[in-house]
C-alpha positions in Angstrom: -168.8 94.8 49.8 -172.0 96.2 50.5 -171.1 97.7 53.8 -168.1 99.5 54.8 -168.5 100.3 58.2 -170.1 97.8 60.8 -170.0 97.8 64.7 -171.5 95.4 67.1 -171.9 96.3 70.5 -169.6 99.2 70.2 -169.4 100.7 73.7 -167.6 103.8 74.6 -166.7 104.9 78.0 -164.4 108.3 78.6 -163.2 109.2 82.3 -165.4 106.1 83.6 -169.5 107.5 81.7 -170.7 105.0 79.6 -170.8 107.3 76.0 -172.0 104.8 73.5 -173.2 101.6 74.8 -174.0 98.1 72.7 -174.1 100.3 69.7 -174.8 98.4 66.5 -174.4 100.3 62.7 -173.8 99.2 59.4 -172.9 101.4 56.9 -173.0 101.5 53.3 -170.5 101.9 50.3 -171.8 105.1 48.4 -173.9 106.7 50.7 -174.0 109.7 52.7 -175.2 108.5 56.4 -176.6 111.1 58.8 -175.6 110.8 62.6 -178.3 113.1 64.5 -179.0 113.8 68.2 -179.2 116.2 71.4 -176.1 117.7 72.2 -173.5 115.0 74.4 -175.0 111.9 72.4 -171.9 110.9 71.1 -172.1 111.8 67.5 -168.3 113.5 67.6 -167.0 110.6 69.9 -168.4 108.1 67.2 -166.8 109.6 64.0 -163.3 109.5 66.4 -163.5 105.7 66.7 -164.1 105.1 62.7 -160.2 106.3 62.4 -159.0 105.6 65.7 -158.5 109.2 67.1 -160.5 107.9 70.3 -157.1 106.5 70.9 -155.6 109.9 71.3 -157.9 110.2 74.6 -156.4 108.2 77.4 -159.7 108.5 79.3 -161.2 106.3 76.5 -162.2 102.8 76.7 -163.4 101.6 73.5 -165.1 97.5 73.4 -167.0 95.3 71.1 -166.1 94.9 67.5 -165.7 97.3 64.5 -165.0 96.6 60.8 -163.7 98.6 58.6 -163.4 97.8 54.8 -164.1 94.0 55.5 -161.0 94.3 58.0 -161.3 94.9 62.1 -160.2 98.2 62.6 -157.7 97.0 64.8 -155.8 95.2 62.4 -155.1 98.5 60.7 -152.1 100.3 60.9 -153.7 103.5 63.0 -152.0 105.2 60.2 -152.8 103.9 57.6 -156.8 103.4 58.4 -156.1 107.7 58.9 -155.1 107.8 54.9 -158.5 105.6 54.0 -160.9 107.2 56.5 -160.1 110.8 57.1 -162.1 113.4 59.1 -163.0 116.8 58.2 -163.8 119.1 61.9 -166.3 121.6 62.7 -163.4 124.5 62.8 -161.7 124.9 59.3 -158.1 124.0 60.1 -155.9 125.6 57.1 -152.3 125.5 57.6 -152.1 129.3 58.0 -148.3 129.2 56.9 -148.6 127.2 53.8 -150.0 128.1 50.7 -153.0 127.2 49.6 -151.5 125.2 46.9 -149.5 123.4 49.5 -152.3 122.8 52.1 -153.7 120.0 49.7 -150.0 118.7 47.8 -148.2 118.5 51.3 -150.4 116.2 52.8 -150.8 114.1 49.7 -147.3 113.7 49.1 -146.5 112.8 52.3 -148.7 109.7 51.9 -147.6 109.3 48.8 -150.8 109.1 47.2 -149.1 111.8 44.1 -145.2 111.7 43.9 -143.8 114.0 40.7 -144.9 117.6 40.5 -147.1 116.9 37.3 -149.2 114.5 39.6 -149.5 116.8 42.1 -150.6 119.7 40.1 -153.4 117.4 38.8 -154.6 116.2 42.5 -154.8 119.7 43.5 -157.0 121.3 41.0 -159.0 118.1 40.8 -159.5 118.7 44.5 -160.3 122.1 44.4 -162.8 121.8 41.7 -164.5 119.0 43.3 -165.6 121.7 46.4 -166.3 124.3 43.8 -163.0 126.1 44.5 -160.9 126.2 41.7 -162.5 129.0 40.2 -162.2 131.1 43.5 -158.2 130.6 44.2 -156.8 129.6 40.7 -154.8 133.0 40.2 -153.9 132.8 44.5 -152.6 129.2 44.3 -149.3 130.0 46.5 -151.1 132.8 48.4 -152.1 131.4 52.5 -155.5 130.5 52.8 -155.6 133.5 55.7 -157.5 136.1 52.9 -160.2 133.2 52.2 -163.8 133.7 53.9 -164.3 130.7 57.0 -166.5 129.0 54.1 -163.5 129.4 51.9 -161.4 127.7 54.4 -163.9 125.0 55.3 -164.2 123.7 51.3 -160.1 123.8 51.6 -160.5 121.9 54.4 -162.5 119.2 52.4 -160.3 119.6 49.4 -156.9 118.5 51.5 -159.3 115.7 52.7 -159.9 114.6 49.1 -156.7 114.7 47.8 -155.4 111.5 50.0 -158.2 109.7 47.9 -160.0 108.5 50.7 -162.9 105.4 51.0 -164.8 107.5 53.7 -165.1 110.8 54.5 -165.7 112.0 58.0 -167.6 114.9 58.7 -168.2 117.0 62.1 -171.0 119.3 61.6 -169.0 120.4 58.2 -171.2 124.0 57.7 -171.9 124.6 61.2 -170.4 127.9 61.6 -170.0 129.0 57.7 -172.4 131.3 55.7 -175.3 129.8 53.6 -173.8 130.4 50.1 -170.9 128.3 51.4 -173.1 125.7 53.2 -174.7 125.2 49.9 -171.6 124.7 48.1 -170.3 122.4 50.4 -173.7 120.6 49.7 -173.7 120.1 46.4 -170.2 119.0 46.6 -171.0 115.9 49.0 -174.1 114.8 47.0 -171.7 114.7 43.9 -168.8 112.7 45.6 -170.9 110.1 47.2 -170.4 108.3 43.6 -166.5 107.7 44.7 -166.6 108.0 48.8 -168.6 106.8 51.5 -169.6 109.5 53.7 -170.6 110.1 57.5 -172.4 113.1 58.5 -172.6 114.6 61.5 -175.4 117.3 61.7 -178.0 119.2 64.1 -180.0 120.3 60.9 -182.4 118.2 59.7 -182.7 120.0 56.7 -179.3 119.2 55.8 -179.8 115.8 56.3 -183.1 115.8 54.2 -181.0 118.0 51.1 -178.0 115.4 50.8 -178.6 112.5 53.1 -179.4 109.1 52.1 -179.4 107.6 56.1 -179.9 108.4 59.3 -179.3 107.3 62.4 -180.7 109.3 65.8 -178.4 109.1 68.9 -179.7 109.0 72.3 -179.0 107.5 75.7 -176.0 105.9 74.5 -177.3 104.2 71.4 -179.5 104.6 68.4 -182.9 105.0 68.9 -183.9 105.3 65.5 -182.7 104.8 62.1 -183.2 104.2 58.2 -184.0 106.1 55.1 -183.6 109.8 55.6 -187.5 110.4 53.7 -188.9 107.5 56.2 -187.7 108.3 58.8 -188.5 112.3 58.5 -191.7 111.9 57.3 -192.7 108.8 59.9 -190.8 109.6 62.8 -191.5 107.1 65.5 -189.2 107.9 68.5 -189.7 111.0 70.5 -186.4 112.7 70.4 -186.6 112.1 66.6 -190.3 114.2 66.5 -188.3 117.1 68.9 -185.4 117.2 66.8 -187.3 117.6 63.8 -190.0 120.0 65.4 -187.5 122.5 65.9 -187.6 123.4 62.4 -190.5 121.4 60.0 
């Protein structure tokens, strides 16, 4: 399966405005796929329909056809396709009243991706190592996460993510509001996963996407109004809102 994520003629409306309309993507297995664009383009509305959330918004009318894994996404158990495809928010989003130990096992067991105590304790540092964590918390494991830094929080964030084993990984503007040493982290971390987990990225950096991103796909207007390699398409931009987004800081 060389893609893992298709649409065709994906159209979004919320409250009656046209979001998204006749989009067409097709992503691929082992990649990290940039989704740029103005603010209001629909970047954060499109990651919401890869794992049904949109559904959580009764305003939201959702048409045309998306396939998930080979399978239309609406032959998924909604929570199921969540286990497989899981999103990662702008805002860290600890549990403040668990551990952090048992922000990553509780979800995992749950879902029953780890079931004995051995297994668990093997998900959670494998996790935590895998954002560059490990080292940070080890001797804090059943502390809350509310002494760690908001970058801290953010690479928990991504570890709880990991530790339900997904296929993809859905990310909202993941260092957004976190310091560059953590940004950086967070980096590196990505570029070394994309080996087990397909990833979607959405960013207003362009530099970001050029460090880690292997894709791209520009957002305007209610579809896509550019898209391909991340080197091609930066150093041969052809639509206009492309040059502007990338003018702000090349």
């Amino acid at each position: 399966m060389s893609h893992i994520v298709e649409t065709r003629d994906l159209t979004i409306r919320l409250g009656g405005k046209t979001i998204l309309n006749k989009v067409n993507i097709s992503i691929r297995c082992n990649t990290i796929s940039v989704i740029m664009g103005p603010s209001g383009s629909g970047k954060s509305t499109l990651l919401r329909v890869f794992n049904r959330l949109i559904e959580l918004n009764p305003e939201a009318e959702v048409s045309g056809e998306i396939t998930i894994m080979g399978k239309d996404i609406y032959e998924w158990n909604p929570y199921e396709l969540r286990r497989h495809v899981v999103l990662v928010q702008q805002e860290p989003t600890p549990f403040p009243n668990l551990s952090i130990f048992e922000n990553i096992a509780l979800p995992a067991r749950l879902n029953k991706v780890a079931r004995s105590r051995e297994e668990l304790e093997k998900l959670v540092r494998w996790s935590l190592e895998k954002v560059m964590l490990w080292d940070e918390v080890k001797d804090r494991l059943w502390k809350p996460p509310t002494s760690l830094s908001g970058g801290q929080k953010q690479r928990l964030c991504i570890a709880r993510a990991l530790a339900l084993r997904p296929n993809i990984l859905l990310l909202d503007e993941p260092t957004a509001n976190i310091d560059p040493v953590n940004t950086l982290k967070i980096e590196e971390s990505l570029k070394e996963l994309k080996n087990d987990i397909t990833m979607i990225l959405v960013t207003h950096m362009p530099h970001q996407a050029a460090r880690i991103g292997d894709y791209v796909y520009v957002l305007y207007n209610g579809g896509i109004v550019e898209e391909g390699p991340v080197n091609d398409v930066f150093i041969h931009p052809r639509h206009e809102v492309t040059i502007k987004l990338l003018e702000r800081v090349f």
